[in-house]
Structure formats: structure tokens, C-alpha cells
N, C-alpha and C positions, 0 to 999 in steps of 0.2 A: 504494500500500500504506500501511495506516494504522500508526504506530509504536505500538508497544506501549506503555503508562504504565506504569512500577512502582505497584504498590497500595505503600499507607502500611504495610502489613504488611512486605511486603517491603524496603523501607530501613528498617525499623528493625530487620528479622533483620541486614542487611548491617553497619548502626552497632555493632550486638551484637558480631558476630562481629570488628568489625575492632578494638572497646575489649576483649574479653577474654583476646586474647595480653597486649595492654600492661599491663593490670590484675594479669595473674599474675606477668610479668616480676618485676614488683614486689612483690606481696604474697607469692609463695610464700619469695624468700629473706628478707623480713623479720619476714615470722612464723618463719621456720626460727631466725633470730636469739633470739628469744625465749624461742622452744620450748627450744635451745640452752642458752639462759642459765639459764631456772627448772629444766631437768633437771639443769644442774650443779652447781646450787646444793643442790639437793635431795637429790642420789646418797647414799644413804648410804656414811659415812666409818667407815672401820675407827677405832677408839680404843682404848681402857685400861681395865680395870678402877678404877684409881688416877684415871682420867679421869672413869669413872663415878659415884667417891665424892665428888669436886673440885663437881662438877656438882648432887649430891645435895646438898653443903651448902652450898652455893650460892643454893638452892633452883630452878635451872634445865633441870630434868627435868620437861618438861609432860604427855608421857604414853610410855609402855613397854609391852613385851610380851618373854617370856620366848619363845626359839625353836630351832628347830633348822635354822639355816643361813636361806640365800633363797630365795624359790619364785617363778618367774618363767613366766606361761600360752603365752611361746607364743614364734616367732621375728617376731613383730611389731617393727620398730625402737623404735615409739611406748610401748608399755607397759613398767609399772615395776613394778619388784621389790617383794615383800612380805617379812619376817618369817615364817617356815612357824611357826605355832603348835606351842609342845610344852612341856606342864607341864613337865618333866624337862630341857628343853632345856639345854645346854652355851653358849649365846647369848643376852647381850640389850641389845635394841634400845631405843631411847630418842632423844625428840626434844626440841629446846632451842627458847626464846623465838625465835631469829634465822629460825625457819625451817629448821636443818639437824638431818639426822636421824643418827645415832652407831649404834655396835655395838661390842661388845667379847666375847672367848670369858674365859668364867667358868664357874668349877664347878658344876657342877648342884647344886638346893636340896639341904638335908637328907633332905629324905624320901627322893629318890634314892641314898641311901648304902646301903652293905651294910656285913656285919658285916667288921672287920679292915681298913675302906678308913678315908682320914683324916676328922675329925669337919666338915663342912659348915654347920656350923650358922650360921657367917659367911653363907655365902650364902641360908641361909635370910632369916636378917636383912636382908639387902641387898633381897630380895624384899617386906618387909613394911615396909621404910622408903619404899622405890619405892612402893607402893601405898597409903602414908600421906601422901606429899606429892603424885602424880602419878595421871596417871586411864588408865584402857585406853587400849591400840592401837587396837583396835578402834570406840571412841567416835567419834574423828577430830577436827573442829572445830576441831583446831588449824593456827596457820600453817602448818607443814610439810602437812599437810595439804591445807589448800586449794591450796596452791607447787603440790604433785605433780598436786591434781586439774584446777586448769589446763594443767601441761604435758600434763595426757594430753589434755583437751581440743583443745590448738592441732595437737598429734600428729595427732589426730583429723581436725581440719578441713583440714590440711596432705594428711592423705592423701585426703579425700575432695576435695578441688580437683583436684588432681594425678590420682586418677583420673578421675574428670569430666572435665576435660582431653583425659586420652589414650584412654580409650572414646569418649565423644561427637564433639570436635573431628577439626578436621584430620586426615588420616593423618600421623605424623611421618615426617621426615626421612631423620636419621642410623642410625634403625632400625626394627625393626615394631614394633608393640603389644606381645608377645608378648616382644621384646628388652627393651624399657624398663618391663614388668612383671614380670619378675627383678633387674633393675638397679635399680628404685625400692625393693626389699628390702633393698637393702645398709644396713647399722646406720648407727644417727645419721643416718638422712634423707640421707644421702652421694650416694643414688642418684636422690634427687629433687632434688638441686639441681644434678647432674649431666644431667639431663633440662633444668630449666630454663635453665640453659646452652648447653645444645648445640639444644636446640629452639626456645628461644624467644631469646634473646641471640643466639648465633652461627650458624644456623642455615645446615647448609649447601646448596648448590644440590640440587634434585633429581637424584636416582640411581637406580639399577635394582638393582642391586645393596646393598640393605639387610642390615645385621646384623640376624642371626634371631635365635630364642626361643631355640636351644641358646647360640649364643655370648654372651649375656644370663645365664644361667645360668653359666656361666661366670667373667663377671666376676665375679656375684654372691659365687662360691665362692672365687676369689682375692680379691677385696677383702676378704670378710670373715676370712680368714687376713689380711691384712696388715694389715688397723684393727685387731683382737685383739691381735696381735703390735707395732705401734706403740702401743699402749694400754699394755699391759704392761710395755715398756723404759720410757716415759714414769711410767709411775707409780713404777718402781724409783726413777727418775732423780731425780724430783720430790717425789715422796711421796703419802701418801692425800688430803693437806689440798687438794694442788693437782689430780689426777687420782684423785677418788674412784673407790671401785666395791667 
């Protein structure tokens, strides 16, 4: 009997498959690092009005928008918050040379007043000095800006590795597909490096018994109660400067 030759095709699908766990090992928590660092830098931070003036004559206000709260598309971990536009708004946002972006609740312009409420016209001011020294939200170009538009980037290629990964590749392990595409939704990427850990780092023996899609969903909905809730004590504890949001 003649032995079969692998074709050249063939070891080099086998060299593929055997460099792309160890490639990910690695790159998915290192870019999660990064990703990490420019969304926390960026998060916008609660401030002051008084913060706002400090900064205005400063000359440190590179661009703003007047709004009504945050508007955020979707429960995607990766995506980030925007300023919801609103002439009239009771909010505004504003972002500084460093890269960091601010917010503070302030009275709505003048033109929003009615008769008998107190006179606004301060805040009308504050709106025409902002737009004398500073350029739209909308324009963008600025540092904070591009900080955000890379972090949504690496978000971006983060989750498209990681699914690529667990669609294409191997069956995992420690659970089905189904399991670790609820679990990969937990915020802050929590669940994809929870994957990369348990899949590719510690990886354990084959089993029969795999966690399914419901108990994935599961976690999903406890973790994201308990990061919320550790978010929240943490920011009390620390403050906005250190746990924005």
C-alpha cells in the first residue's frame, strides 16, 4: 500500500490552525488592554458648571454640544455613548485638549424660559461664548474624538476575532457556541476574555456534558447585574474622575 503524501495545501491549513489559538491567546487580551485603557480615558466624566467656566477661560473647550442626557444604540459592550442633541437641553457636553470628554447639568438657554421662571440669560451667554471659542460636537477631528473612534475600532476587531474564532474554529470546550455567544455579551468585553481563558489558556479536557445556550444567558444576566452594581459602589467610593460614566 502506497502512503498517502500530505499536499503543500494541506500543512499549511494544519501550521494555520495550530498558530491561530496561540496568536489569539495573545492578541485578544492585549488589544482588550487597550481597548480598556482609551474607553476609560474617554468615558465621559460628570463635572460642574463652575468646571465649565474654569475650562472656558482657560481657553480649553475644543468642541461642545448642548443635550438632553446620553443616547447609547444598543447593548453592544463595544459602543459608546453620544450626547442626544436638544436645542433646549438641560446638559452640556464638552471636550478638552487631553482627550477627555466632560458634562455638566445646567439651565436650559434663555429662549427656553417662560414667563414668571428665573431670567436665563447667563446660560444663554455661556452658549455663545462656547461657540465663540469652541466648534461643534458634531464636526469631530478632535482628540477625544479620534481616542473614542479607535476604541470603537479595537471593540470592533476584538469582537470580530473572537467571533471568527468560535463560529469557524474548533468546537469549544467548556461550552457550546451558543453558551459562549451570550457570555461574550457580558459588558467591558468581560465575556470575551472569559472565553479566552477558559478556551484557549486553561482549556479543559473534553466532556459530554457542555454548558448550553440557556445557562450562557444566564450568566450573561447575573454578570451584568453584578458589573453594574460593582460599577456603581466603585464610583460612589472613588469618584467620577476615577470610575467615569
Amino acid at each position: 500500500m502506497v502512503e498517502a503524501i500530505p499536499t503543500r495545501s494541506r500543512a499549511s491549513r494544519r501550521r494555520w490552525r495550530a498558530v491561530v489559538p496561540v496568536a489569539l491567546r495573545w492578541a485578544l487580551p492585549v488589544l482588550w488592554v487597550v481597548w480598556a485603557s482609551l474607553a476609560w480615558w474617554v468615558e465621559p466624566r460628570e463635572s460642574t458648571e463652575a468646571q465649565l467656566d474654569r475650562d472656558l477661560a482657560a481657553g480649553r473647550v475644543v468642541t461642545f454640544q448642548r443635550a438632553q442626557g446620553w443616547a447609547d444604540d444598543g447593548a453592544y459592550w463595544g459602543s459608546r455613548p453620544r450626547p442626544q442633541h436638544a436645542t433646549n437641553g438641560g446638559m452640556l457636553a464638552w471636550t478638552v485638549p487631553n482627550g477627555q470628554i466632560r458634562y455638566a447639568f445646567v439651565g436650559p438657554p434663555a429662549s427656553a424660559s417662560y414667563l414668571g421662571e428665573p431670567d436665563l440669560s447667563a446660560n444663554a451667554g455661556q452658549d455663545a461664548r462656547l461657540a465663540a471659542v469652541a466648534g461643534p460636537w458634531h464636526a469631530g477631528g478632535d482628540l477625544a474624538h479620534r481616542i473614542a473612534g479607535t476604541a470603537g475600532l479595537l471593540a470592533g476587531v476584538l469582537t470580530v476575532l473572537w467571533l471568527g474564532r468560535l463560529i469557524g474554529g474548533a468546537p469549544p470546550l467548556a461550552g457550546s457556541r451558543w453558551f459562549w455567544f451570550w457570555v461574550g455579551l457580558i459588558p467591558f468585553g468581560v465575556g470575551v476574555l472569559a472565553w479566552t481563558y477558559r478556551e484557549l489558556w486553561r482549556p479543559p479536557p473534553p466532556v459530554l456534558d457542555r454548558a448550553s445556550g440557556w445557562r450562557g444567558v444566564g450568566w450573561l444576566v447575573l454578570a451584568g447585574f453584578g458589573i453594574a452594581l460593582l460599577v456603581s459602589v466603585a464610583r460612589g467610593v472613588l469618584g467620577t474622575t476615577v470610575v467615569p460614566g
